[in-house]
N, C-alpha and C positions, 0 to 999 in steps of 0.2 A: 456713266455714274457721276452723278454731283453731290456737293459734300457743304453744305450751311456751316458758314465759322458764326459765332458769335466774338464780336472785337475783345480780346482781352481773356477771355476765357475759350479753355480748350486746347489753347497751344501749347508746344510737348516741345521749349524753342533747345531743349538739352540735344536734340535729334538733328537740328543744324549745325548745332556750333562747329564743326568743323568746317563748314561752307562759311559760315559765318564770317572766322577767322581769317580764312584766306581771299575769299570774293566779296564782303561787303566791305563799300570804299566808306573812307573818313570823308571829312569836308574839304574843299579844297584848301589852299594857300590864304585865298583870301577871306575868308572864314575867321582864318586864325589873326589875320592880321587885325581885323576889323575887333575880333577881342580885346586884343591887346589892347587898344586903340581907345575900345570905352573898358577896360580897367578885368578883363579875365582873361586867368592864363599868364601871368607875370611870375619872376622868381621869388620863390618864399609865399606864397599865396596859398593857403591851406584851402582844398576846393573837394566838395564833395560829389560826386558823380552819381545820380541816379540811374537805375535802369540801364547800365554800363553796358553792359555786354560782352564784346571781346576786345572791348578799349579805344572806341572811336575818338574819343573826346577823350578817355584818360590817358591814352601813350603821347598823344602831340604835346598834353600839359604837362605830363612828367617829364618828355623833352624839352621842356622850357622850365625847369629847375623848380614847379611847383609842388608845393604836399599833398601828393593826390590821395583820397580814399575812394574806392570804386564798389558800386554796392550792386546788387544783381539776386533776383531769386533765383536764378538759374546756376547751378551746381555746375555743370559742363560748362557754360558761357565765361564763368571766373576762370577753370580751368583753364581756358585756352587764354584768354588775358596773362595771368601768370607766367604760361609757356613765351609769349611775344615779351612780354617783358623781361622776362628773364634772357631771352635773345638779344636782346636792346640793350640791356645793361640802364636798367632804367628800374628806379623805384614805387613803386603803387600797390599801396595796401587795398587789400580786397576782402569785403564783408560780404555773406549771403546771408541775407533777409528782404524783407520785404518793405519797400520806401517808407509807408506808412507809419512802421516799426522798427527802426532803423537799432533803438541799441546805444547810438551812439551818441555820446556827452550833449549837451546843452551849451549852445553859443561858442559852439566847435571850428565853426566855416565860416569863412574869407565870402565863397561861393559855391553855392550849389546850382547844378547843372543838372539838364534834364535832357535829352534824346530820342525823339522817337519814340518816345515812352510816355510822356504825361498822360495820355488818355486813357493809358491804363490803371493809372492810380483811381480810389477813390477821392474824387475832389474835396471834402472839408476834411479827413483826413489827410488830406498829403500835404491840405497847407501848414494845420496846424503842426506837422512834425519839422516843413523848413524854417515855419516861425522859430520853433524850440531849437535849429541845431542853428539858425545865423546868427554872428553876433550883429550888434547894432553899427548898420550902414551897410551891412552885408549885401549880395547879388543875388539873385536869382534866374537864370538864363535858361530859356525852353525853346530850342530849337526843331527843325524839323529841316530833312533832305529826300526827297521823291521825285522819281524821272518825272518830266514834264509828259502828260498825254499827248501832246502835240507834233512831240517828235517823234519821226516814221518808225525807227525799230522797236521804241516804246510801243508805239499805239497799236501796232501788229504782234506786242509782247503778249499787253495788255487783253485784247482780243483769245488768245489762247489761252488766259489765265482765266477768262469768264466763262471755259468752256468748264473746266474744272471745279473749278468753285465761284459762283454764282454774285457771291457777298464780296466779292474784293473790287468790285466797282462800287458800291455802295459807301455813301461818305467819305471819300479819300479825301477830297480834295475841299470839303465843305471849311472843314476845319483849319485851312493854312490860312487863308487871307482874316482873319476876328482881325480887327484893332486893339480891343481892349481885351485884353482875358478878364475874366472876372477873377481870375488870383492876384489882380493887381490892386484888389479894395485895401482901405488903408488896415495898416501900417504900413501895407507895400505900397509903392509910386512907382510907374510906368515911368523907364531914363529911356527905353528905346525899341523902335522897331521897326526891323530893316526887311526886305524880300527882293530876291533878286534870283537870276535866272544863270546859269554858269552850264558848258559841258562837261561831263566828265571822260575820261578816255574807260574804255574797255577795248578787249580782244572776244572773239566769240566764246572761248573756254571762258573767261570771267564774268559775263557776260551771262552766261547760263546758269553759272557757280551762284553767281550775286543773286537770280531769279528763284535759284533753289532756295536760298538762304532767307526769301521773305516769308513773315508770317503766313502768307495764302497758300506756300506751297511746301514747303521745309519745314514747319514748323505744327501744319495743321493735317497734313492730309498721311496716310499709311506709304509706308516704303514704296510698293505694287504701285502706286498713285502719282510717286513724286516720281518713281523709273519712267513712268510711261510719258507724264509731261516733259522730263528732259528729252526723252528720245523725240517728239513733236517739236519744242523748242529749238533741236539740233538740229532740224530740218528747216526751221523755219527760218534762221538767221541763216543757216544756208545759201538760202534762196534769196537774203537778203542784201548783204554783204560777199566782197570779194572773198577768194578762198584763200589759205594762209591764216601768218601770224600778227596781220597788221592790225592795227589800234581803227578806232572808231569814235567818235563824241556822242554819247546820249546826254540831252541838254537835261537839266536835274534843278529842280523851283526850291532854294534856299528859305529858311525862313528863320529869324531869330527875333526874339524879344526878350529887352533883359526888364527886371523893376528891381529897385533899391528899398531894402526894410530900412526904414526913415528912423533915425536914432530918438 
């Protein structure tokens, strides 16, 4: 039995969020450095997070003493945000609504950030809502982190997940390398854009948890669906990896590009 996603529509991602929260990794170290570095993520820096989730990009920034707001249509996805941060002792306010429609003041943010999520937006709507909430010289930063196909436990991931649903091979990868986004027309100017390729560690429980937790399988297919792929998945990395609780590197294609709304 195979199941047609269409991107963006369809997914029920409240039905992850506990996978979410615990199996899907933030960016690495150097990620955050590289922020820093050209000017997001510093203390006192009001920064708005799109398409948040369960805090990838908001917890490291409210670790670094920023005013985070975290915005999410997902009801469950905040929740679990909340729970982590309140674990943390760490501040971030959280809105559910929808990017587009945000709610929130006018020339509000320092920076707005994006995850894993721009392509879900409707594009002339989503620019003109970060136009109205930047103030002038503000950032804009649309990031992206996906296992490389290249690397072995990915691509034998990968392979099982086209058994299931059909469309998760389709366009993944079209989309990382653009040079220019076309959201970078003026008033916005393209300051940067970086790609780079980093492993990240899992164990095989995370490893599976993080698999559930993607759109293709956690988020789109019936309970009965996602049981049966773990139980294949748990066989597969079986056979792949040593047995135990040891760590592993799936190599994972980094992508960031920031543009500045020009005063």
């Amino acid at each position: 039995m195979t199941q047609a996603i269409v991107p963006g529509a369809g997914l029920d991602w409240n039905a992850t969020a506990d996978d979410y929260a615990r199996f899907r990794p933030t960016y690495p170290a150097s990620y955050f450095d590289i922020l820093r570095t050209i000017g997001i993520g510093r203390p006192g820096q009001r920064i708005l997070d799109l398409g948040a989730g369960t805090g990838a990009l908001a917890l490291p920034f409210a670790r670094a003493s920023a005013q985070v707001v975290a915005l999410d249509a997902s009801a469950g996805q905040l929740e679990k945000l909340r729970l982590n941060a309140g674990r943390e002792g760490v501040d971030v306010r959280t809105v559910h609504a929808r990017a587009e429609e945000t709610g929130l003041p006018s020339g509000e943010f320092d920076a707005v950030t994006a995850s894993m999520c721009w392509d879900y937006f409707d594009p002339s709507a989503i620019r003109r809502e970060v136009l109205r909430l930047l103030n002038p010289g503000g950032l804009l930063l649309v990031s992206s982190l996906l296992w490389a196909p290249e690397d072995p436990i990915a691509k034998e991931t990968d392979a099982l997940m086209l058994r299931y649903t059909p469309d998760a091979g389709r366009s993944r990868r079209d989309r990382l390398f653009v040079p220019i986004p076309a959201w970078c027309e003026p008033p916005f100017k393209l300051r940067g854009y970086l790609a780079w390729r980093e492993a990240l560690p899992f164990t095989a429980e995370s490893w599976r948890g993080r698999i559930r937790a993607s759109k293709w399988i956690g988020a789109a297919l019936p309970p009965d669906r996602v049981e049966a792929f773990d139980h294949d998945h748990a066989e597969l990395i079986a056979g792949l990896v040593p047995a135990g609780p040891g760590t592993f590197g799936i190599q994972h294609d980094i992508v960031l590009r920031m543009a500045r709304l020009e005063a």
